[in-house]
C-alpha positions as CSV (number, residue, x, y, z in Angstrom):
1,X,24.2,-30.4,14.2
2,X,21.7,-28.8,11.5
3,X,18.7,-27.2,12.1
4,X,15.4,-28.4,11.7
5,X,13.5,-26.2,9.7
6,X,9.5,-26.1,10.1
7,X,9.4,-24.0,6.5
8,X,11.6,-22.5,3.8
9,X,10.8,-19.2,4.9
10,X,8.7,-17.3,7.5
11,X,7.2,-14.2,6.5
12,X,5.9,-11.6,9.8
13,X,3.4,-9.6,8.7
14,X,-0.4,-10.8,8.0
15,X,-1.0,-7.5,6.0
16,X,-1.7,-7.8,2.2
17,X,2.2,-7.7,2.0
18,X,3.1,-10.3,3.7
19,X,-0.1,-12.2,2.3
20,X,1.7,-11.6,-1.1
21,X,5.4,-12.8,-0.3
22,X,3.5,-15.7,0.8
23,X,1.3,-16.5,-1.8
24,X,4.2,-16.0,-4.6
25,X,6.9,-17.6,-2.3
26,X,4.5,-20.5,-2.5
27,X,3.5,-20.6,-6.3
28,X,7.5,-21.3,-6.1
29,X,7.1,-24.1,-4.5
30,X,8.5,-22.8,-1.1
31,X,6.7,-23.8,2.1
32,X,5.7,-21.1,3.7
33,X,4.7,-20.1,7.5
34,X,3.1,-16.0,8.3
35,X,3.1,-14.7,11.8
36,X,1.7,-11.8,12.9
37,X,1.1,-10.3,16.7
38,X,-2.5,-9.6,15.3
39,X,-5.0,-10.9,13.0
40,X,-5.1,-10.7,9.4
41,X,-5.3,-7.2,8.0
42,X,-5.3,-6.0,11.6
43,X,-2.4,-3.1,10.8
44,X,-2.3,-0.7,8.0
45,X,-3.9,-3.0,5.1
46,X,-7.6,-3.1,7.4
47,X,-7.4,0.7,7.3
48,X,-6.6,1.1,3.8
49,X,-9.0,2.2,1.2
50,X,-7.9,-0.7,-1.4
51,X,-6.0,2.2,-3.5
52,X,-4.4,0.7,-6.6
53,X,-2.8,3.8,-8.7
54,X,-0.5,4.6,-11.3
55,X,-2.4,8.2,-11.6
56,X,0.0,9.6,-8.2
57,X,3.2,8.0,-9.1
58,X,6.2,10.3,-11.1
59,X,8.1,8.4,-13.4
60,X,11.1,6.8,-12.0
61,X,11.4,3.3,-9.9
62,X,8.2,3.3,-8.3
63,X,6.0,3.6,-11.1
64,X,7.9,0.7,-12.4
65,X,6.8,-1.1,-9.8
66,X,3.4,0.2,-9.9
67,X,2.8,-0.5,-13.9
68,X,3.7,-4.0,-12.9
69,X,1.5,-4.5,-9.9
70,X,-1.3,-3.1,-12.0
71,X,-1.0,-6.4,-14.3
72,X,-0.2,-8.9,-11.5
73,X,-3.7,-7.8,-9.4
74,X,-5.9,-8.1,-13.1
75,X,-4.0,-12.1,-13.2
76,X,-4.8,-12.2,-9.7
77,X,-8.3,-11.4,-10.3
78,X,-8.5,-14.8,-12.2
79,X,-7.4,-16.9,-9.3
80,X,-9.0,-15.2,-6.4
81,X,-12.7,-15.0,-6.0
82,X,-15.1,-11.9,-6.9
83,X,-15.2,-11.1,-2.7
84,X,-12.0,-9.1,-3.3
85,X,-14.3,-6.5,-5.1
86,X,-11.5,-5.2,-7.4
87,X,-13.0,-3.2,-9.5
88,X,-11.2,-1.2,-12.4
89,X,-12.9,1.7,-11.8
90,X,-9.9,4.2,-13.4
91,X,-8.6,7.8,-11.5
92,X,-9.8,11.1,-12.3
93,X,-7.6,13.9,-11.0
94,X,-9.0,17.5,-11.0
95,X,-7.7,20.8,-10.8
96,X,-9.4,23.8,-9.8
97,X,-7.6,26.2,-12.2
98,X,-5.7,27.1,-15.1
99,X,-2.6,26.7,-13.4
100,X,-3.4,23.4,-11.8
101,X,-4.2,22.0,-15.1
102,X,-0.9,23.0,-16.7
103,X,1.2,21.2,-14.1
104,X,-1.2,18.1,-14.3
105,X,-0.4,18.1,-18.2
106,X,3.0,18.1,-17.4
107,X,2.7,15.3,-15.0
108,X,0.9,13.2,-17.2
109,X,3.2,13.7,-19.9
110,X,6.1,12.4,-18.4
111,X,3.9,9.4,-17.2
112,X,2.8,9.0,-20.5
113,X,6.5,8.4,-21.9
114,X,6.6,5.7,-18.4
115,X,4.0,3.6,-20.2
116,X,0.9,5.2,-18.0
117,X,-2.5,5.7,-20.0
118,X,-4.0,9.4,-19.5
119,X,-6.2,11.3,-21.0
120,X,-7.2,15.0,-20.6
121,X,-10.7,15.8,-19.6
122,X,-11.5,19.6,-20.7
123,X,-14.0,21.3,-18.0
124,X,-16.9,21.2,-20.6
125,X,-16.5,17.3,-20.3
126,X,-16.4,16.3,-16.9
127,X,-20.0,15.7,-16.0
128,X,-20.1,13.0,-18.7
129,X,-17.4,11.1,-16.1
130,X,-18.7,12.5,-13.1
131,X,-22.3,13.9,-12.9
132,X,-22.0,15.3,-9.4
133,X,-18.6,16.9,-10.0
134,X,-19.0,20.8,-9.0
135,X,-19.2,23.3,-11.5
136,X,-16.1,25.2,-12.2
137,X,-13.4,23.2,-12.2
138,X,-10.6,23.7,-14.9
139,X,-10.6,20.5,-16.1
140,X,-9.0,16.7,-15.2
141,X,-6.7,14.0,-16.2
142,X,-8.4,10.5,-16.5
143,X,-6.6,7.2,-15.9
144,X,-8.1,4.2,-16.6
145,X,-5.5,1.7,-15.0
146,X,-6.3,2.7,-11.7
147,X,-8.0,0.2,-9.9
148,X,-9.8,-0.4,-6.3
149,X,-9.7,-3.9,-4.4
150,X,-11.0,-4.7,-0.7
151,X,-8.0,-4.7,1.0
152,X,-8.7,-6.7,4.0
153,X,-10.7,-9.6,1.8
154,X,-7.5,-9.3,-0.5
155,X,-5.3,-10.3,2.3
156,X,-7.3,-13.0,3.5
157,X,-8.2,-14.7,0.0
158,X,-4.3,-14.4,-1.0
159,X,-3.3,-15.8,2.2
160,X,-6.1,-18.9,1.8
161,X,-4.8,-19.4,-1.4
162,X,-0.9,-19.2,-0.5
163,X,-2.2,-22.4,1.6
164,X,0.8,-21.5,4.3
165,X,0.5,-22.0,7.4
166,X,-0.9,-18.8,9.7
167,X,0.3,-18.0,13.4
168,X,-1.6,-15.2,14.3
169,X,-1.5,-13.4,17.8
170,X,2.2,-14.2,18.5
171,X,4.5,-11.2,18.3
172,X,8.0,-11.8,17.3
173,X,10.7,-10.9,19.7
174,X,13.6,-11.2,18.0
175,X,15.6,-13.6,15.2
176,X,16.9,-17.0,15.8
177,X,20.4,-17.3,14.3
178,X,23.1,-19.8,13.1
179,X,26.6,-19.5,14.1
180,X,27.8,-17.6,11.6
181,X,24.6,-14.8,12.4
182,X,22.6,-16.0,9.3
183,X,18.5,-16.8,9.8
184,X,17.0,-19.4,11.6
185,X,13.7,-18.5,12.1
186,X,11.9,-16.4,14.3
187,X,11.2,-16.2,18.5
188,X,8.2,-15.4,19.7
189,X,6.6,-16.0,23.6
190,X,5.2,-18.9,22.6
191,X,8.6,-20.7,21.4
192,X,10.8,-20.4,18.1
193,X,9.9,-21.3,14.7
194,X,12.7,-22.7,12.5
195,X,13.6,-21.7,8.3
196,X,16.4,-20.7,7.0
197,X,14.5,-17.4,5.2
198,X,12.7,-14.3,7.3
199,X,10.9,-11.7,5.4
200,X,10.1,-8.8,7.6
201,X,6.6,-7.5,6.3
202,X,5.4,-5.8,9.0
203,X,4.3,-2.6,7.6
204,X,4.7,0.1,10.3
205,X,6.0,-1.7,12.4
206,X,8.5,-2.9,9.9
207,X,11.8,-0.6,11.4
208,X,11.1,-2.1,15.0
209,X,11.1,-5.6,13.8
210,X,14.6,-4.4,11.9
211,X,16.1,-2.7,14.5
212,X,15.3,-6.4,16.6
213,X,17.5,-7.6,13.9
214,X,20.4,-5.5,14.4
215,X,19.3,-3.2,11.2
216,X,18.5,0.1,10.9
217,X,15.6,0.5,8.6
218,X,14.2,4.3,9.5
219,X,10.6,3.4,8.9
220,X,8.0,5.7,10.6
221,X,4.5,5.6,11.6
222,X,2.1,8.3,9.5
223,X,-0.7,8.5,10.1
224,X,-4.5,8.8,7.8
225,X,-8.1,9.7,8.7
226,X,-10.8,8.0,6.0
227,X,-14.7,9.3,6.5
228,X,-17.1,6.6,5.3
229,X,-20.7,7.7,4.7
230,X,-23.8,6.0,4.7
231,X,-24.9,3.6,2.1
232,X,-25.7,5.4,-1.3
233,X,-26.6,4.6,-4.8
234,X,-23.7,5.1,-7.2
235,X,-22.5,8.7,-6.9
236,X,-18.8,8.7,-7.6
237,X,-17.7,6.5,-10.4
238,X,-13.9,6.9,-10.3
239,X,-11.1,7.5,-7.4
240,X,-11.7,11.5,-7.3
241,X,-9.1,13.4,-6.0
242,X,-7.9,16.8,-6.4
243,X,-4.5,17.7,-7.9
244,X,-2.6,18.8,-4.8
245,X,-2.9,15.1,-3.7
246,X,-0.1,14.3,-5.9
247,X,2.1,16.8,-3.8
248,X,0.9,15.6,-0.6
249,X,2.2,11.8,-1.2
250,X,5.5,13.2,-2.5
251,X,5.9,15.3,0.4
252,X,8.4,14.5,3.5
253,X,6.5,16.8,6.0
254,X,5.4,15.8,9.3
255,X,2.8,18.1,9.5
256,X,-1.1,17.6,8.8
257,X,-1.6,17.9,5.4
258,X,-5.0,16.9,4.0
259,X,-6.3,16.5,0.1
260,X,-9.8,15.2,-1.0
261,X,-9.7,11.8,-2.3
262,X,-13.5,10.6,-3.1
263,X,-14.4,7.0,-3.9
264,X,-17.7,5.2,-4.0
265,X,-17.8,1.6,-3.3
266,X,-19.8,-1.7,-4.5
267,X,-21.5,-1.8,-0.9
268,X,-22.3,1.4,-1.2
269,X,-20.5,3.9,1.0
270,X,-18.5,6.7,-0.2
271,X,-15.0,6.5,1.0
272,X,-13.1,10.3,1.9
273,X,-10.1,11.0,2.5
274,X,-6.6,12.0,2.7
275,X,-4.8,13.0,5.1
276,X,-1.2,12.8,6.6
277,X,0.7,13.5,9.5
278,X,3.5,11.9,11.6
279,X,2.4,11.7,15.4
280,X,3.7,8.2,16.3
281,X,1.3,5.7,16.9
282,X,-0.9,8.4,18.3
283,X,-5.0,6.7,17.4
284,X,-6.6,9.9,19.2
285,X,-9.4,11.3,17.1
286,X,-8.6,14.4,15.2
287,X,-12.0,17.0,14.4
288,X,-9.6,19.1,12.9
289,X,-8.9,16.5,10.2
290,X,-12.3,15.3,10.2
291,X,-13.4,18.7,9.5
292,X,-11.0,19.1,6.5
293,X,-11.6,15.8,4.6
294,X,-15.8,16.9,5.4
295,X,-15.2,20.1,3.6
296,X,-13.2,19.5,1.1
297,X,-14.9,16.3,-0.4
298,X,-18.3,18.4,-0.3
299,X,-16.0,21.2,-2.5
300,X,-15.4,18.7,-4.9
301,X,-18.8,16.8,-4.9
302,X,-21.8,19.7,-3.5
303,X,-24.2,16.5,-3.2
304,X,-22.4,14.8,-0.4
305,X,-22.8,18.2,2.1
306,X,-26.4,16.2,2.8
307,X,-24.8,12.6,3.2
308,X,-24.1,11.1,7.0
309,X,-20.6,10.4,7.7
310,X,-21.6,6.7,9.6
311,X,-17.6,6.3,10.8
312,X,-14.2,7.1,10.8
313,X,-11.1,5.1,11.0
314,X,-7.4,5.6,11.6
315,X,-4.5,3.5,9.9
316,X,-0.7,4.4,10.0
317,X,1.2,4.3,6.5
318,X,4.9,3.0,6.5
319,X,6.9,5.9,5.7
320,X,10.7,5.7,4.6
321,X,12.4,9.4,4.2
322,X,12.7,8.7,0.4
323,X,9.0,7.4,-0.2
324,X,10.5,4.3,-2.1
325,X,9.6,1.0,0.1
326,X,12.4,-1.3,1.1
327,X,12.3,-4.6,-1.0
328,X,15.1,-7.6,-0.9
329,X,18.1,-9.0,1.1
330,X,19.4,-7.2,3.9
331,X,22.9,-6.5,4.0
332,X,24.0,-7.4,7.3
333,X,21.9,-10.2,8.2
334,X,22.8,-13.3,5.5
335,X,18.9,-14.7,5.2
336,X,16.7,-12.1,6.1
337,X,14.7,-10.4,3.8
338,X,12.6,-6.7,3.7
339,X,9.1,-6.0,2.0
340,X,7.9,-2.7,4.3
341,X,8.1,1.1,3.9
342,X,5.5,1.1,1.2
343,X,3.8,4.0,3.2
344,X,0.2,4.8,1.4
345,X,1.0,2.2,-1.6
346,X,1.2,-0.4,-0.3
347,X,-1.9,-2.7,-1.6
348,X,-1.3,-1.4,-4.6
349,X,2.5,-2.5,-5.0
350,X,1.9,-6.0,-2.8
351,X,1.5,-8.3,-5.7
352,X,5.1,-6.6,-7.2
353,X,6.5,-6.6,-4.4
354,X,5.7,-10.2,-3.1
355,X,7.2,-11.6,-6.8
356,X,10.0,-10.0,-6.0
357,X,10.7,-11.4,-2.9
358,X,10.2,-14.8,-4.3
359,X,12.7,-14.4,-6.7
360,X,14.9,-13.6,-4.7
361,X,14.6,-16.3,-2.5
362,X,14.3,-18.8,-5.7
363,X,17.5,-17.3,-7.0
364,X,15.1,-16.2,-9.9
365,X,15.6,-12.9,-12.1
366,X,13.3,-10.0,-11.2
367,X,11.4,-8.1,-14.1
368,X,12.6,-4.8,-12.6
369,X,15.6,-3.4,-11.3
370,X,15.4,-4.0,-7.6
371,X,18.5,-2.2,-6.2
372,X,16.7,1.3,-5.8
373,X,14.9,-0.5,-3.5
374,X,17.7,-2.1,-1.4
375,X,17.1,-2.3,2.4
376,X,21.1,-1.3,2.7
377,X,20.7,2.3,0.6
378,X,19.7,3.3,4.9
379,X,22.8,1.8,6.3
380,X,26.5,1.6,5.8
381,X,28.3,-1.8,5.4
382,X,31.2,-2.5,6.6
């Protein structure tokens, strides 16, 4: 007997991800369904700051990605309305000496050869960027691709215009499969859900939902802090950050490890972060981290040491051990499909990574080579 299918594919994962399999899965003419145990944007996309870089990415596979992404969100932009505030706002990474800059220039000069736009800012010039930049800083790199987007509106609008259909609070227990162990939907507790296709989108929670699957995908929890100040005319005009961010994103460690990264934003707040650490799924407030994103955001801009912090929020980035994020068919379960382990890139890499995924379930040829990203580079085959 053959199975009923309610939709060519089911993608779990309301984040902007999973909002981007489905939108693209369905520009291909697949019906599509989303589920997620939350809301839309609930996980690591509604705690995101809306980051979309080239500026922190080495050359190599990821930057690929990233160059790509870069052009699909400015397309996007023309089919998705203004409430996604993207903004092309461009990066401006700083160093705070002489040696800082020199390994900046050489960062940017490898990116340059990838097909990244930088340009060096001496310290003389800095001000004419950034007015409330402090004073003696060595100098900066400027990249005018990066871009800013509200992630949470970007979800929803790309999920509205995906026009699938949206199950939200229902966690999925486990896969529903044929005889032969391919896909045939999803279970949840409120009954199964039938297609032949499952993309697991679900972020940091993207290894549990594998491991339900019989996969091993190592993806862990870590964890950001982001202060968000009171309403204020137009102080920062780029994404700010200082030059040791770089490292921090590249870095495996599980220890706290904080960077200033200083955005304003249309509504007005000024956005601060970064920080990192892996602690689980632990929410608990940290001062400590608090008082490190405070101090060094009023280091980079003296102004904001006057500003009210209003809030702070908590997300958790989905971190695999080789910061590359897991994209395409996994090898051990025929019809199941990855889009996770993006860790703090993830709204920036969505629109790639949700082509992707459509191509491979259209049988269509991706623009980049995918296999760096393979979901089986974690696992043996036998």
């Amino acid at each position: 007997m053959s199975t009923r299918y309610d939709s060519d594919v089911i993608v779990v994962g309301a984040g902007v991800v999973g909002a981007a399999c489905a939108y693209y899965a369905s520009r291909a003419g697949l019906s599509v369904t989303v589920v997620d145990r939350g809301a839309v944007a609930g996980g690591s996309t509604g705690a995101g700051e809306g980051n979309l870089l080239v500026s922190d990415k080495e050359p190599g596979p990821e930057l690929e990605l990233a160059l790509l992404s870069m052009r699909l969100w400015r397309e996007l932009t023309e089919h998705l309305p203004p409430e996604i505030e993207y903004e092309a706002k461009g990066g401006l990474v700083v160093a705070s000496d002489t040696a800082g800059m020199d390994a900046l220039r050489d960062f940017a000069a490898g990116q340059e050869r990838a097909g990244v736009e930088a340009k060096e800012i001496p310290a003389d010039r800095l001000t004419d960027l950034e007015p409330h930049l402090a004073p003696g800083l060595a100098g900066a790199f400027h990249y005018p691709q990066d871009a800013q987007v509200q992630p949470a509106l970007a979800a929803a609008h790309l999920l509205r215009a995906s026009r699938a259909r949206i199950r939200l609070g229902e966690e999925v227990t486990s896969l529903v499969t044929g005889s032969n162990g391919e896909v045939a939907g999803v279970r949840t507790a409120t009954g199964a859900l039938h297609a032949p296709h499952v993309v697991n989108a679900a972020g940091a929670w993207g290894g549990e939902l594998a491991r339900r699957a019989g996969m091993d995908l190592p993806v862990l929890p870590r964890r950001g802090f982001v202060l968000v100040t009171e309403p204020l005319p137009r102080l920062v005009r780029h994404k700010v950050y200082a030059a040791d961010y770089v490292a921090d994103v590249a870095s495996g460690s599980a220890a706290l490890q904080t960077s200033a990264v200083v955005e304003g934003t249309p509504a007005g707040p000024v956005l601060i972060g970064a920080s990192r650490e892996r602690v689980g799924f632990d929410r608990a407030l940290s001062v400590e981290v608090l008082r490190r994103l405070a101090a060094q955001a009023t280091a980079l801009f003296p102004v904001l040491a006057g500003v009210r912090a209003m809030r702070t929020y908590a997300g958790f980035r989905p971190y695999l051990p080789d910061h590359l994020p897991a994209i395409g068919l996994d090898p051990r379960v025929p019809g199941l499909l990855h889009a996770c382990g993006h860790e703090g890139a993830g709204i920036g890499l969505a629109p790639a990574t949700g082509l992707l995924i459509a191509q491979l379930l259209t049988g269509g040829q991706p623009p980049v080579d995918i296999l760096p990203f393979s979901p089986g580079r974690f696992t043996s085959v036998s």
